[in-house]
C-alpha positions as CSV (number, residue, x, y, z in Angstrom):
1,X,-4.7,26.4,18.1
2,X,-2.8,24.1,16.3
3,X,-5.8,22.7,14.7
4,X,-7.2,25.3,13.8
5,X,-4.4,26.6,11.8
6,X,-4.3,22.9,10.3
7,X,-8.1,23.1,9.2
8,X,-7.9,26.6,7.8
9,X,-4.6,25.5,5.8
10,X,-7.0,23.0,4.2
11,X,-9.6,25.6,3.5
12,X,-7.1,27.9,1.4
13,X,-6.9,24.9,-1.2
14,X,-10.2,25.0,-1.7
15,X,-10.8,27.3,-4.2
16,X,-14.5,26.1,-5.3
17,X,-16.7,24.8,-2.4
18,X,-19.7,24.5,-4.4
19,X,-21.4,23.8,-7.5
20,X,-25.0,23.0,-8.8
21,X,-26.1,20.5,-11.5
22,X,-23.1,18.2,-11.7
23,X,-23.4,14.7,-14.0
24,X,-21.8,11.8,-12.1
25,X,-20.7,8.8,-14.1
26,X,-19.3,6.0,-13.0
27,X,-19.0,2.3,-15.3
28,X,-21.8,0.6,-15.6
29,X,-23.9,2.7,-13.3
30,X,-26.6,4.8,-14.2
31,X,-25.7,8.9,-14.6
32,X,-26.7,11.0,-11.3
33,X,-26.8,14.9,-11.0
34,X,-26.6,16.6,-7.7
35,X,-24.6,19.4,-5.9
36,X,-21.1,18.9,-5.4
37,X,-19.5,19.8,-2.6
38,X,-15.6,19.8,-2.0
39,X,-14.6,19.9,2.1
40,X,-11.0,19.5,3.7
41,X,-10.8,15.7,3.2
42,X,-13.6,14.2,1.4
43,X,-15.8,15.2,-2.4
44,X,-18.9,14.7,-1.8
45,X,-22.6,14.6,-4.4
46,X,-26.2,15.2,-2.8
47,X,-28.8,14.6,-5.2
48,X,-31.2,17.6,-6.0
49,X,-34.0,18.5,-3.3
50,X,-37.0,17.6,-5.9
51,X,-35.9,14.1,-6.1
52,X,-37.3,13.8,-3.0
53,X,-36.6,13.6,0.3
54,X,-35.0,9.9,0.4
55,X,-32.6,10.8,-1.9
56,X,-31.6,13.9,-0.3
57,X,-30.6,11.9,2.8
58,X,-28.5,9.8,1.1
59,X,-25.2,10.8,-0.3
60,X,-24.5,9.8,-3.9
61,X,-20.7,9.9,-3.5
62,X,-18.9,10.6,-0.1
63,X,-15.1,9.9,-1.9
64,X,-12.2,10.5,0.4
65,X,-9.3,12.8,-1.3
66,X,-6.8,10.5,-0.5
67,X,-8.6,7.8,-2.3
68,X,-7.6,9.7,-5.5
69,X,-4.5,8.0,-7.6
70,X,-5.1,10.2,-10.3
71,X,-7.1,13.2,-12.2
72,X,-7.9,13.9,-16.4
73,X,-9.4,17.0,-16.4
74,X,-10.8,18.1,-19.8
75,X,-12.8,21.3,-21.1
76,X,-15.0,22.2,-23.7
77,X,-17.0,25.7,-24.8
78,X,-19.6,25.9,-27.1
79,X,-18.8,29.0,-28.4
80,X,-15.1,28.6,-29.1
81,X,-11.9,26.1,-27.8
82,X,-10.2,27.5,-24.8
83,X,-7.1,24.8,-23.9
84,X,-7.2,23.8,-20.2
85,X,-4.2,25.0,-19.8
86,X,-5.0,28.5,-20.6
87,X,-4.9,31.1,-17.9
88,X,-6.2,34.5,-16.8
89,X,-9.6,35.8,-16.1
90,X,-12.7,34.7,-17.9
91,X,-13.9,37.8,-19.9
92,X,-16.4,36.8,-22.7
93,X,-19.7,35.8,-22.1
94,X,-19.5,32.8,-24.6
95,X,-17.5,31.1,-21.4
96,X,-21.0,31.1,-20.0
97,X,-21.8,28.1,-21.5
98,X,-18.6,26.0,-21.1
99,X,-18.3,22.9,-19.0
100,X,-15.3,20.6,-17.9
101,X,-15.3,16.8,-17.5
102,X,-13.0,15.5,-14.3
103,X,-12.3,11.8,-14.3
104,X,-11.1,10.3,-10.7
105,X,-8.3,7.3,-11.2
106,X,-8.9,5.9,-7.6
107,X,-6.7,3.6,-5.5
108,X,-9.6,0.7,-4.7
109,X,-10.2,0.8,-8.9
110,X,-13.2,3.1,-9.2
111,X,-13.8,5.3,-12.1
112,X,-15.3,8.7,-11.5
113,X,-16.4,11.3,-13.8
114,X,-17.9,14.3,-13.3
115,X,-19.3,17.2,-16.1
116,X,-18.8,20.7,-14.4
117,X,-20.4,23.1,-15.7
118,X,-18.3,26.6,-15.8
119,X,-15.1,25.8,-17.0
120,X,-13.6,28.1,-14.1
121,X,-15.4,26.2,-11.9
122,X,-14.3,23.1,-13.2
123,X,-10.7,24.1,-13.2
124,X,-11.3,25.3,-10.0
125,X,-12.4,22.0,-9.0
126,X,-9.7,19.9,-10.2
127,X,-7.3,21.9,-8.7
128,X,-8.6,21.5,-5.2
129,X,-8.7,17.7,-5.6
130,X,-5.0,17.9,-7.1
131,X,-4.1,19.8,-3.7
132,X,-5.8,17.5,-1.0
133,X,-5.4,14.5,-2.4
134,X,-1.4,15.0,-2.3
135,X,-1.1,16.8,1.4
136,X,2.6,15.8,2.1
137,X,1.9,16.2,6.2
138,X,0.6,13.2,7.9
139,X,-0.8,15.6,10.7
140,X,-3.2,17.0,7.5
141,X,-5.0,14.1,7.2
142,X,-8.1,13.1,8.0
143,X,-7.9,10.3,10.8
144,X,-6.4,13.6,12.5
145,X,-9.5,15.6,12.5
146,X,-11.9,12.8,12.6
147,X,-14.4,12.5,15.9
148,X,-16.4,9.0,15.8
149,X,-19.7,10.0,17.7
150,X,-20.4,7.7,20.6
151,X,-17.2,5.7,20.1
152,X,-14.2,6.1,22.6
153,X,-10.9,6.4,20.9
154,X,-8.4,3.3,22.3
155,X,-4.7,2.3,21.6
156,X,-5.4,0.8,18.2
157,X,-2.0,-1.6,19.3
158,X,-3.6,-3.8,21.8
159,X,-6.8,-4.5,19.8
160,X,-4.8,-7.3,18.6
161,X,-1.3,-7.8,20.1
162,X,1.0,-10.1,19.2
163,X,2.1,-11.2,22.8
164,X,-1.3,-13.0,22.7
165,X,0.2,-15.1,19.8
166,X,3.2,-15.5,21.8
167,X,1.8,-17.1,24.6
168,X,-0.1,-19.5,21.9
169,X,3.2,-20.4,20.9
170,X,4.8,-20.6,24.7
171,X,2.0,-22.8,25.4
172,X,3.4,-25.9,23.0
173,X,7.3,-24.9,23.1
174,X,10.0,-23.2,25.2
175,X,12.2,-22.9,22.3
176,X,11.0,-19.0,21.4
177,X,10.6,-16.2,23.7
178,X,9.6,-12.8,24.2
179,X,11.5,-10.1,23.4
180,X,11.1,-6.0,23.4
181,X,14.6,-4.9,22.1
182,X,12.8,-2.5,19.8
183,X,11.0,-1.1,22.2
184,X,11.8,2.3,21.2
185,X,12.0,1.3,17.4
186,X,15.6,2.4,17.3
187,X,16.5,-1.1,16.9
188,X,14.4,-1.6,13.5
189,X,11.8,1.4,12.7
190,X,9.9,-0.8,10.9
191,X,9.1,-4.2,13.3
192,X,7.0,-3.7,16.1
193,X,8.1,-2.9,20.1
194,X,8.2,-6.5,20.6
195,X,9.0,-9.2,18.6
196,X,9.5,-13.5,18.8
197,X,13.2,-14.9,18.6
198,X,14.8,-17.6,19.5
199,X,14.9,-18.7,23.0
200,X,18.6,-18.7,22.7
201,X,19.2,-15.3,21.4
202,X,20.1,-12.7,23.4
203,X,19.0,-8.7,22.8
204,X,23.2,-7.8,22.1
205,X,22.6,-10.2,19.2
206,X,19.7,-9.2,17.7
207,X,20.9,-5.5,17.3
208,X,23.9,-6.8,16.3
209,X,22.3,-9.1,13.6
210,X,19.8,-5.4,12.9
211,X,23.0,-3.7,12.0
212,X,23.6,-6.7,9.8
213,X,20.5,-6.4,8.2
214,X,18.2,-3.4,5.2
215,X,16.6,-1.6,7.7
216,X,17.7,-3.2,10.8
217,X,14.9,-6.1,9.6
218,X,16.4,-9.0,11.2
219,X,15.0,-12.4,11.5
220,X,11.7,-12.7,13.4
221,X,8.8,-15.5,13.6
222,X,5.6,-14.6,11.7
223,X,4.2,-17.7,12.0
224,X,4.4,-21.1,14.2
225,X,3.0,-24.6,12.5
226,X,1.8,-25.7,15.9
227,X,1.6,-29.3,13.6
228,X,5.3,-30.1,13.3
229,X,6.7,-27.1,15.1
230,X,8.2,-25.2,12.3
231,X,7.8,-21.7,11.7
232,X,8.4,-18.6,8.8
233,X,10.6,-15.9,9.5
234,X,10.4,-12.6,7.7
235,X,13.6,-10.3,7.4
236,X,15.4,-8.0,5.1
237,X,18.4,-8.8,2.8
238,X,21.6,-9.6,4.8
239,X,24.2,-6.2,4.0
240,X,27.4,-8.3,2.8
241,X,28.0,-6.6,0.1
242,X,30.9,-7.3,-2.5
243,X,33.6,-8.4,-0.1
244,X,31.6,-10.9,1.2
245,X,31.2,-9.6,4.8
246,X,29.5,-11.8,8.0
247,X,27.7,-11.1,10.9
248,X,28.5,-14.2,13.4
249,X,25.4,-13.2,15.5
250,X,23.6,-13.0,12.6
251,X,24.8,-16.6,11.1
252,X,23.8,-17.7,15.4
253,X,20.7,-16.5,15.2
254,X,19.6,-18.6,12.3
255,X,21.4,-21.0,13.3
256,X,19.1,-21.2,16.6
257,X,16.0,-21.7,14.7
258,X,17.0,-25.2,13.4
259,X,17.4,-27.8,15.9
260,X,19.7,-30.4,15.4
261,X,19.8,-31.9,12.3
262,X,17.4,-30.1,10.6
263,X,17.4,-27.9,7.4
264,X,15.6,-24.6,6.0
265,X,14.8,-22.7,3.3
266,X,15.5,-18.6,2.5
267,X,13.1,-17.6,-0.1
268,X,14.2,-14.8,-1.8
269,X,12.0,-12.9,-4.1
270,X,14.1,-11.6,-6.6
271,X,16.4,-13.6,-9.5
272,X,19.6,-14.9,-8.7
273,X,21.0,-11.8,-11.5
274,X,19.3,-9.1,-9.1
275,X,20.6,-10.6,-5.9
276,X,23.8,-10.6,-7.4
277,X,23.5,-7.3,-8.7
278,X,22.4,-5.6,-4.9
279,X,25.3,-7.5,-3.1
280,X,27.8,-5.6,-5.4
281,X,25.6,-2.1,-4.5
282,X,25.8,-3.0,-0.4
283,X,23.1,-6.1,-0.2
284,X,23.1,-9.8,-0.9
285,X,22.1,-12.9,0.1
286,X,23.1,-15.4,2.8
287,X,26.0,-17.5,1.4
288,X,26.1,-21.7,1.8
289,X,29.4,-21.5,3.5
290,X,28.2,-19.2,6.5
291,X,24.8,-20.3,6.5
292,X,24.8,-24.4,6.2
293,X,22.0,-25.6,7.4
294,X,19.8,-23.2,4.9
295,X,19.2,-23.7,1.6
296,X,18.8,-20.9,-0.6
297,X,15.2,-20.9,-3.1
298,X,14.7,-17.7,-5.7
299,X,11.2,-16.8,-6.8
300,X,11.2,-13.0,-8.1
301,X,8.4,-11.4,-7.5
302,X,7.9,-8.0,-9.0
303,X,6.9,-4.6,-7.5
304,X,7.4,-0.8,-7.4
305,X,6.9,0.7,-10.5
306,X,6.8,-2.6,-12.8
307,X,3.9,-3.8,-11.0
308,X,1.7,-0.7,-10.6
309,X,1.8,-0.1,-14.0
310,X,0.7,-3.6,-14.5
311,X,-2.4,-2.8,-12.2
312,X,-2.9,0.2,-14.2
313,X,-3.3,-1.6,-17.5
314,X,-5.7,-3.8,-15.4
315,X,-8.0,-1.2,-14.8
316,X,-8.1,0.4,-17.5
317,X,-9.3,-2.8,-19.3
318,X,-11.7,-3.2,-16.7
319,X,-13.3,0.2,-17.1
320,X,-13.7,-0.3,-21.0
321,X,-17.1,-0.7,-22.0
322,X,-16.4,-0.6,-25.5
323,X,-14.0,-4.0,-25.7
324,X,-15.5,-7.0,-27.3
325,X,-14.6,-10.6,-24.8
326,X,-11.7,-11.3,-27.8
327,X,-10.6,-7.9,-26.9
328,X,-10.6,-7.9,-23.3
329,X,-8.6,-11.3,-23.0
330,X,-6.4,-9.8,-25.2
331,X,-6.0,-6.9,-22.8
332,X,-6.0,-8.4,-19.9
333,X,-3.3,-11.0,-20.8
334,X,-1.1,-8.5,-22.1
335,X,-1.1,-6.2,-18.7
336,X,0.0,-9.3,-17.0
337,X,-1.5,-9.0,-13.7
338,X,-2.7,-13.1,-13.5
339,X,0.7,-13.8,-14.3
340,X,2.0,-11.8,-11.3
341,X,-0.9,-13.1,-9.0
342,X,0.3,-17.0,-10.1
343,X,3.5,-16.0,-9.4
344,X,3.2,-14.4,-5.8
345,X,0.4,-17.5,-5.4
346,X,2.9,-19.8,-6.1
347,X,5.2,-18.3,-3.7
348,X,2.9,-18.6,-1.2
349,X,2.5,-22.5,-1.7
350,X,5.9,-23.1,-1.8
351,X,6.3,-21.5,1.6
352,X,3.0,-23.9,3.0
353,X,4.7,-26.8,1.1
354,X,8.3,-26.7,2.6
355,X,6.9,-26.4,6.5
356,X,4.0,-29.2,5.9
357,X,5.1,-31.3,3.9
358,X,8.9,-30.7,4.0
359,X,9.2,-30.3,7.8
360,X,11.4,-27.3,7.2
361,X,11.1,-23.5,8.9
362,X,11.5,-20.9,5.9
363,X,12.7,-17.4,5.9
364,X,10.8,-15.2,3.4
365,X,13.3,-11.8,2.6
366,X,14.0,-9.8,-0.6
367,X,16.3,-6.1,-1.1
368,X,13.7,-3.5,0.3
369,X,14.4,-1.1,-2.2
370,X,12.9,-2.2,-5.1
């Protein structure tokens, strides 16, 4: 019953199922017109029945709502302006020959637009994308209603679990073990049941080093260099905050990774001003006096809202036909998006340098708010 209630909640945002002769554009493709049809999770575009029958088995767009970033909706009437925004029923019969034009922003960078026509419709339309493209239940979605025919549903964990890499890494060293401390996810909500620590590192000290830690994300091994035995850890910010506070089992656990003698590198992605700036609101970094052996690297990298609007800029460059090569390099160097992909590149290299050439284990970490 549950379901069903689910499935007829997505049917009551649906407030146009269907409608004839619809133009599909998309960049640099040739314009199609079909019937489109709007169902509980995806839009989809048949083209007409006299185009014969090989097109009819073929779906010209089969767009999942979800894929939808954004919509422009836009409307025009030949016989006189009406402003999208207007409301209340249509009553004159110049409407007859309105149309709207709906352009899809979507999340993997296409472009769609489609001429309605019937500006109701079109409305109508729009709205119903606007509704199930922003469900806010995760039980609404649609790898929640979706049957694979012929395929047998499986625990999508074990396709590729991580003990597997674990006994890789038992196999050359005895200096990591097993552990399923957050086997409820209590411990961290965000790791994994089980994870790989250090051999010398009991469970008390991991939750202890969680509390320690954004998000309960302590240290953990993402990756072993079977070459010279060194490995990355991920983790989240350490919570010191203004007064400078420690977490001995914290400070241990690091301290475990490096045998003795040897050195490694935190690489924080953010600039020394904004890890300065999130101890004083709770965060911070890991100090040189409590954590010796580990020398401290910066490389900001951005993200959230800085970066996506980078990305944006991106494709909207991309999706300009009109831009002369001049143009375009202009555009494309002023959205900045290279610059962020050298940057997180360079990151990257850093990481590979300091474990193969320097010999050294690195922990990658930045604040996980911003």
């Amino acid at each position: 019953s549950g379901g069903l209630s689910d499935a007829m909640e997505l049917s009551e945002l649906i407030r146009t199922a269907r409608v004839d002769n619809v133009q599909l554009s998309c960049p640099l493709q040739p314009l199609v017109r079909g019937t489109l049809c709007v169902t509980s999770h995806h839009l989809l575009l048949s083209p007409p029945a006299e185009e014969g029958e090989d097109q009819r088995d073929d779906m010209v767009l089969w767009l999942l709502h979800q894929n939808v970033d954004a919509i422009e909706k836009s409307v025009q009437n030949l016989g006189h302006f009406q402003s999208s925004r207007s409301k209340g029923p249509r009553t004159d019969d110049r409407f007859g020959s309105s149309s709207g034009t709906i352009t899809l922003k979507c999340k993997d960078l296409q472009v769609i637009q489609l001429e309605i026509p019937g500006m109701e419709e079109s409305l109508n339309i729009a709205s119903s994308i606007e509704a199930l493209s922003s469900l806010e239940s995760v039980k609404l979605m649609y790898p929640f209603f979706h049957r694979p025919g012929g395929r047998r549903l499986e625990e999508g964990w074990h396709l590729y679990p991580l003990k597997d890499y674990y006994q890789q890494i038992a196999a050359d060293t005895d200096a990591w073990r097993w552990s399923e401390v957050n086997a409820d996810f209590t411990v961290c909500a965000s790791y994994p049941s089980g994870v790989i620590v250090p051999q010398s590192t009991d469970d008390e000290s991991l939750k202890k080093s969680a509390k320690f830690r954004q998000g309960g994300r302590f240290p953990v091994l993402s990756y072993y260099h079977r070459k010279n035995g060194t490995v990355m850890l991920r983790g989240a910010q350490p919570l010191s905050g203004p007064n400078g506070r420690r977490c001995t089992e914290d400070e241990m656990l690091l301290t475990a990774v490096l045998e003795g003698g040897e050195r490694g590198f935190i690489i924080d992605t953010r600039s020394p001003q904004a890890a300065k700036q999130a101890r004083m609101m709770g965060g911070g970094f890991e100090s040189k006096a409590n954590y010796a052996p580990w020398k401290r690297l910066h490389r900001p990298l951005e993200r959230g809202r800085q970066l996506q609007d980078s990305f944006i800029r991106l494709v909207e460059a991309c999706n300009d036909p009109s831009l002369t090569v001049d143009r375009w390099l202009s555009r494309l160097e002023s959205c900045k998006w290279l610059s962020h992909i050298k940057e997180a590149l360079s990151t990257a290299c850093l990481a590979a340098q300091c474990m193969e050439r320097e010999e050294a284990c690195v922990l990658v970490h930045r604040s996980e708010e911003h």
